[in-house]
C-alpha positions as CSV (number, residue, x, y, z in Angstrom):
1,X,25.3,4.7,17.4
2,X,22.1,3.4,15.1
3,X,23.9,0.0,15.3
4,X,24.4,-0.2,19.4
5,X,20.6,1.0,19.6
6,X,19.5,-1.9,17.0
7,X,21.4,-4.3,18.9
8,X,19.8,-3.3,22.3
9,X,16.6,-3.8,20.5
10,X,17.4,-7.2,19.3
11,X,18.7,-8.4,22.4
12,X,15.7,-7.2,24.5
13,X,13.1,-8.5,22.2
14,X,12.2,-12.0,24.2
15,X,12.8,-15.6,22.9
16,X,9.3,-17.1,23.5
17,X,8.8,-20.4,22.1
18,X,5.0,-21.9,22.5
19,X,5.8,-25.4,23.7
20,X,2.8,-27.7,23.3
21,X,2.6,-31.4,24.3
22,X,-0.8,-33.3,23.9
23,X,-2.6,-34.1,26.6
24,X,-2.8,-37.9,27.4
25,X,-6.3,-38.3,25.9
26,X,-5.2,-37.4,22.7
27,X,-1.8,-39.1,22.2
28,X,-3.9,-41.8,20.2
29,X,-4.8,-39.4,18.1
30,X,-1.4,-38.0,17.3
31,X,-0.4,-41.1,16.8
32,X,-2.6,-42.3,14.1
33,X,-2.5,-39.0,12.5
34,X,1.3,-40.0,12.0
35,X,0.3,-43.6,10.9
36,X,-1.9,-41.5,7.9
37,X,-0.1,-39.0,6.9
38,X,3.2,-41.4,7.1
39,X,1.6,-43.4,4.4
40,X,-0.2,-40.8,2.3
41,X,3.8,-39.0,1.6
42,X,5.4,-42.3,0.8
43,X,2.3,-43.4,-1.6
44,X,2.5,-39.7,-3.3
45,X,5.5,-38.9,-3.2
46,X,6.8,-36.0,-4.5
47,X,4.5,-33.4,-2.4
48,X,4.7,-29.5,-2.8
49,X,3.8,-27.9,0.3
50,X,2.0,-25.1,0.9
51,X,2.6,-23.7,4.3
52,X,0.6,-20.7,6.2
53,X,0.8,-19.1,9.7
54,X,0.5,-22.2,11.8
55,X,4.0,-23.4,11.3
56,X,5.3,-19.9,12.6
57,X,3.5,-19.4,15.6
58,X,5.3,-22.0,17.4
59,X,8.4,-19.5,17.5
60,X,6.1,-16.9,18.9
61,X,5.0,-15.1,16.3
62,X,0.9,-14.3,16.5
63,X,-0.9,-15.4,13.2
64,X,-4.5,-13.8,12.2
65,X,-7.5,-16.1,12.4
66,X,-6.8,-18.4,15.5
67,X,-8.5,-18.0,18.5
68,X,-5.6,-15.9,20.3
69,X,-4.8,-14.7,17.1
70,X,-4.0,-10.9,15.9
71,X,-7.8,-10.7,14.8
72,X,-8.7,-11.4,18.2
73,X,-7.1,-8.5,19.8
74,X,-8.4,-6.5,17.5
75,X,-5.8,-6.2,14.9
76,X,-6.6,-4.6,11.8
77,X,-3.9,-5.1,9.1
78,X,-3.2,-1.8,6.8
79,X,-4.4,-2.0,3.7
80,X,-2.4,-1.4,0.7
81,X,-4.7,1.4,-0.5
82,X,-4.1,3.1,2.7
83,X,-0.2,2.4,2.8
84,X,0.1,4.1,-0.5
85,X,-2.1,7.1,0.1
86,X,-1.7,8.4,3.7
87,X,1.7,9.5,5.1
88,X,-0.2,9.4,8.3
89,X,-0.9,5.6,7.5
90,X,2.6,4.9,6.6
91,X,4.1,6.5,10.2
92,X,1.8,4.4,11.7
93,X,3.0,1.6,10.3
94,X,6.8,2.3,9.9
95,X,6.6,3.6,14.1
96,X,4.9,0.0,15.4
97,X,7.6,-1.7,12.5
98,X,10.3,-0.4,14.0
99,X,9.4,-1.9,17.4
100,X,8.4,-5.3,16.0
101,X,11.1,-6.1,13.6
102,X,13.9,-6.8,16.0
103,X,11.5,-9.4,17.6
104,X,10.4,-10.7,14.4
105,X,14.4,-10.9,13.1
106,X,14.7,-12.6,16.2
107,X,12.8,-15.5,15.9
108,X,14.2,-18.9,15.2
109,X,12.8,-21.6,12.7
110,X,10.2,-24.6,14.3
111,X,10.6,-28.2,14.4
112,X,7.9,-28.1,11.6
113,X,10.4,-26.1,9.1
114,X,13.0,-28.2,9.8
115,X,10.4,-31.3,8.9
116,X,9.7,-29.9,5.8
117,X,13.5,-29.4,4.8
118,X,14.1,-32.9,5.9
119,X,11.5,-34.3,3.8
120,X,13.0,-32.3,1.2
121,X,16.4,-33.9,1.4
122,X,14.6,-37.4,1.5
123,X,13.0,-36.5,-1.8
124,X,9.4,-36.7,-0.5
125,X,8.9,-33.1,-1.1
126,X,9.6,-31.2,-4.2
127,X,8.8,-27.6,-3.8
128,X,7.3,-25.3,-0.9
129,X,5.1,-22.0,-1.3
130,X,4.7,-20.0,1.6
131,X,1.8,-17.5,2.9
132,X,4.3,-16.5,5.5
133,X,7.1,-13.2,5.1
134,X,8.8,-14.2,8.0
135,X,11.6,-15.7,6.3
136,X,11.7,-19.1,8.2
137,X,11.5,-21.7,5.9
138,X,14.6,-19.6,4.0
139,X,16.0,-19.8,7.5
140,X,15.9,-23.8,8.0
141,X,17.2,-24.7,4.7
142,X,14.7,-24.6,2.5
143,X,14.2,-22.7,-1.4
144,X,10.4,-21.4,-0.9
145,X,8.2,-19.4,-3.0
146,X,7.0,-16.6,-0.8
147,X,3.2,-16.0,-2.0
148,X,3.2,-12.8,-0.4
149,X,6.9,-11.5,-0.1
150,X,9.2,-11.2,2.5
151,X,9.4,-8.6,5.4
152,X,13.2,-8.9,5.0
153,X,13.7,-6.6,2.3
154,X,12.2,-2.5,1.4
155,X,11.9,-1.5,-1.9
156,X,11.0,2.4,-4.0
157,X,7.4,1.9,-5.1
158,X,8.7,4.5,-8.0
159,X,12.0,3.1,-8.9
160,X,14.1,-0.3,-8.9
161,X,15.8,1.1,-5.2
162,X,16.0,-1.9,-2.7
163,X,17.4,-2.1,0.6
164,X,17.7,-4.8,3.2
165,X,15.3,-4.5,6.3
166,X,18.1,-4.6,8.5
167,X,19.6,-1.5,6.5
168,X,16.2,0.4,7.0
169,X,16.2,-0.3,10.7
170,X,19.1,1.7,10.5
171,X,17.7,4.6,9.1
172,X,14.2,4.4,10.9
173,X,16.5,4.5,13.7
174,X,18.7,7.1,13.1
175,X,15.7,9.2,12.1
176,X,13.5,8.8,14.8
177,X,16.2,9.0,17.8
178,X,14.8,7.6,21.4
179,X,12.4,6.1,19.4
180,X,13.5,2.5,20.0
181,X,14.2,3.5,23.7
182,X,10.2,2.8,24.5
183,X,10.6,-0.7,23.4
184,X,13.6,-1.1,25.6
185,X,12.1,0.1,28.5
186,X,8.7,-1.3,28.2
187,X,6.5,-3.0,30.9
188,X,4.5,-5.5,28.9
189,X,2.6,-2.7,27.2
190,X,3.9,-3.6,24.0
191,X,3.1,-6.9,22.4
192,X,4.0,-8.7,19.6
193,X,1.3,-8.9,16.3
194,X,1.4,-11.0,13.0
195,X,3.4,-10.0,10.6
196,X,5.8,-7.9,12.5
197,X,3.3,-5.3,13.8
198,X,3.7,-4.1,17.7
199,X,0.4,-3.3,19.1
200,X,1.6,-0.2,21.1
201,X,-0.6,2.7,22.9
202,X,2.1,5.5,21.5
203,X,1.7,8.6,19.3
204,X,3.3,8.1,15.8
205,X,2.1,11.4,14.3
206,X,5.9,12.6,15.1
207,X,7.2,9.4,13.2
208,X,10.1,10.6,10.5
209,X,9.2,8.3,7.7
210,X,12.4,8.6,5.2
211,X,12.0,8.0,1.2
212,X,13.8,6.5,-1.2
213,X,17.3,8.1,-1.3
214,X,17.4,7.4,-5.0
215,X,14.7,9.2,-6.1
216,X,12.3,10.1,-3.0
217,X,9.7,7.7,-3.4
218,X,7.4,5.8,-1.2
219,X,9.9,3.0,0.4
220,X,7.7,-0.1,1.0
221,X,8.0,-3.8,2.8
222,X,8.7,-5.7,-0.2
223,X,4.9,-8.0,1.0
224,X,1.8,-7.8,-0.5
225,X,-0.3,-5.9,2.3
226,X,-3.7,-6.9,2.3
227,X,-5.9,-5.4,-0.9
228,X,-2.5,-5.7,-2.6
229,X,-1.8,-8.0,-5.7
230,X,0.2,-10.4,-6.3
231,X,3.3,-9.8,-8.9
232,X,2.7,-12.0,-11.9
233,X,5.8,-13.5,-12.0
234,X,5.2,-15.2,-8.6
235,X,2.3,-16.4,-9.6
236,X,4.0,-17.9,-12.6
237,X,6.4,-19.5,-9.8
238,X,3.9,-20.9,-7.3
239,X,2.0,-22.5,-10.1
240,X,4.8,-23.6,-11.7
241,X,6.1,-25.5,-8.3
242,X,2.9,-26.7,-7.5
243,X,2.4,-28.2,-11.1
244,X,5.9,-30.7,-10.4
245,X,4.3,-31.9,-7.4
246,X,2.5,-35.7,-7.4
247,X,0.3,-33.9,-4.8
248,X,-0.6,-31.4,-2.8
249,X,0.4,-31.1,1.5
250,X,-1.6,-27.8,2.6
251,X,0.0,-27.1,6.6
252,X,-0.9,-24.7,8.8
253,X,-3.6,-22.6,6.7
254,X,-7.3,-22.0,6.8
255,X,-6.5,-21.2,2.9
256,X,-9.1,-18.3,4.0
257,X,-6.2,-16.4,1.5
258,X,-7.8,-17.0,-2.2
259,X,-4.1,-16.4,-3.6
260,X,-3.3,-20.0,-1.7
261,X,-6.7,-21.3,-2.2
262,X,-6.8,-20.8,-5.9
263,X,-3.3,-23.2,-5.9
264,X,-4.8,-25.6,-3.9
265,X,-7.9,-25.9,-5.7
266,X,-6.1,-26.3,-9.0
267,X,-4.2,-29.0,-7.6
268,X,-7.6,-31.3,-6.3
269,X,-8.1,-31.3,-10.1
270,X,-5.2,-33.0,-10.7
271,X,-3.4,-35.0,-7.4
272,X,-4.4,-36.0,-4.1
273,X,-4.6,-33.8,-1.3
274,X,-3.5,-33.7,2.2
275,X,-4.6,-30.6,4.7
276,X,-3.0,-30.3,8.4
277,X,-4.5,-27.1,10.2
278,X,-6.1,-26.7,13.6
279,X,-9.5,-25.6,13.2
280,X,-11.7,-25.4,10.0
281,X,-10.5,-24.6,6.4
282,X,-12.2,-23.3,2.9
283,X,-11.8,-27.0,1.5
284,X,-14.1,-28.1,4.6
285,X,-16.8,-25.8,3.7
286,X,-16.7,-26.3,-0.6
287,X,-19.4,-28.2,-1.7
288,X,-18.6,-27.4,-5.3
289,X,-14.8,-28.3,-5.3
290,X,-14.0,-31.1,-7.8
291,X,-11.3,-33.5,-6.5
292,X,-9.8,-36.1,-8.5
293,X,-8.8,-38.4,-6.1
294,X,-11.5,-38.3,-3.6
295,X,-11.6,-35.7,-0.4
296,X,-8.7,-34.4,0.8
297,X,-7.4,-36.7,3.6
298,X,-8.0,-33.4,6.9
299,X,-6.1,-34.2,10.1
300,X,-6.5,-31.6,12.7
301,X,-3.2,-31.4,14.3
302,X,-0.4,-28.6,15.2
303,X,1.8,-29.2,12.5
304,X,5.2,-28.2,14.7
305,X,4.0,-31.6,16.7
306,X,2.6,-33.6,14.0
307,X,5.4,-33.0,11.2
308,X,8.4,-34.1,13.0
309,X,7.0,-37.4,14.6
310,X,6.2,-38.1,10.7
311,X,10.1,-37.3,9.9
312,X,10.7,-39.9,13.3
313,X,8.4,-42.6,12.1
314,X,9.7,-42.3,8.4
315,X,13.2,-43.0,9.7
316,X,12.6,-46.1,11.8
């Protein structure tokens, strides 16, 4: 039964894909944005990349600090401290997770991801660390470091109990019955938020949250939630990839997140830098940052656009 219901979700859960083309005016732009950053990977070659929300919101899922971002709805992530200490906090969470995730499972890697496992495979990048617990890069090809986890797995904040997310869906499912019906039958009044939250107008205070069947702990995305900390041991691993890197490509981040900023500041010591975002980022505003090989070269492009024609141009 749990599985029929899960697949119903999956299947209604819609395929939006953001499909952007520049307008005419800017085309000149693009193109010498591809001329730069064409010769900045070939003359520093290898690059570890670190990657945030903008490559992911090309396969419709929402990131936080863009204009039509989660933050401008109003989103308001949980916070770990809450997560851990209110079971009211956690059916909130787990109810609106159990709507999302079937769109979030759902979604398919960009052209971007694919660009970065290409360049990969070309030897031009060496390593990739990820903001994102989507799961996409993992999806396209690519080995990344995920900074803050992955919303693919659960695990017993009291014991070493893990289980896939697909697995939970199961049990959320099967514990909350008709629950996944609302989704199914919904008129636009549910929406999609970063990080696999559903903004929904819905009462979770019935929410069954299950524990952990090992020992009956607090079962928990296996992500840092925001106020969280970072394991050590992936910290180890992101320095350590960004430390075999010749330099440093920073896409689709405001690197507003000091866990990512702290990498890429440590790398300005070191190599030269390259940053593709749309809009401002923490490097733009430092007046204190030292960088050993000048500024970091900034070009203020979507990265699903800009990122493949580099992947063209390098194969001509």
């Amino acid at each position: 039964f749990w599985l029929k219901c899960f697949l119903t979700m999956l299947s209604a859960a819609p395929i939006r894909r953001c499909q952007f083309t520049p307008p005419v005016g800017d085309r000149s732009r693009l193109e010498q944005h591809v001329r730069e950053l064409s010769l900045w990977l070939s003359s520093h070659a290898p690059a570890v990349v670190v990657t945030g929300a903008g490559m992911s919101t090309e396969s419709g899922i929402p990131d936080y600090r863009s204009p039509h971002g989660s933050y401008s709805k109003g989103h308001k992530p949980i916070q770990n401290a809450q997560f851990m200490k209110s079971l009211d906090a956690r059916r909130r969470y787990w109810a609106r997770s159990t709507l999302g995730y079937p769109f979030l499972l759902s979604r398919a890697p960009t052209k971007a991801h694919y660009a970065v496992h290409a360049l990969e495979a070309r030897g031009l990048v060496c390593g990739v660390v990820t903001q994102n617990v989507d799961g996409l890069h993992t999806k396209a090809g690519s080995n990344p470091v995920e900074l803050h986890g992955s919303l693919h797995s659960v695990g017993c904040t009291s014991c070493s109990y893990q289980i896939t997310r697909v697995e939970h869906q199961a049990r959320l499912i099967t514990a909350n019955p008709g629950w996944e019906e609302f989704h199914c039958a919904s008129d636009g009044s549910v929406s999609s938020r970063a990080d696999g939250d559903w903004a929904v107008d819905v009462d979770e205070a019935q929410f069954e949250v299950p524990g952990c069947p090992s020992c009956g702990g607090i079962l928990k995305p296996t992500i840092v939630f925001f106020g969280g900390s970072i394991d050590e041991s992936v910290k180890i691993s992101a320095q350590r990839a960004v430390d075999q890197g010749c330099s440093l490509l920073v896409m689709g981040t405001s690197l507003e997140t000091y866990s990512a900023y702290r990498l890429a500041l440590d790398a300005a010591k070191r190599v030269p830098v390259c940053v593709v975002n749309i809009g401002p980022t923490r490097y733009a505003r430092s007046d204190t940052t030292v960088f050993a090989h000048g500024k970091p070269l900034l070009l203020e492009q979507r990265v699903g656009i800009l990122l493949p024609a580099v992947v063209n141009a390098l194969s001509e």
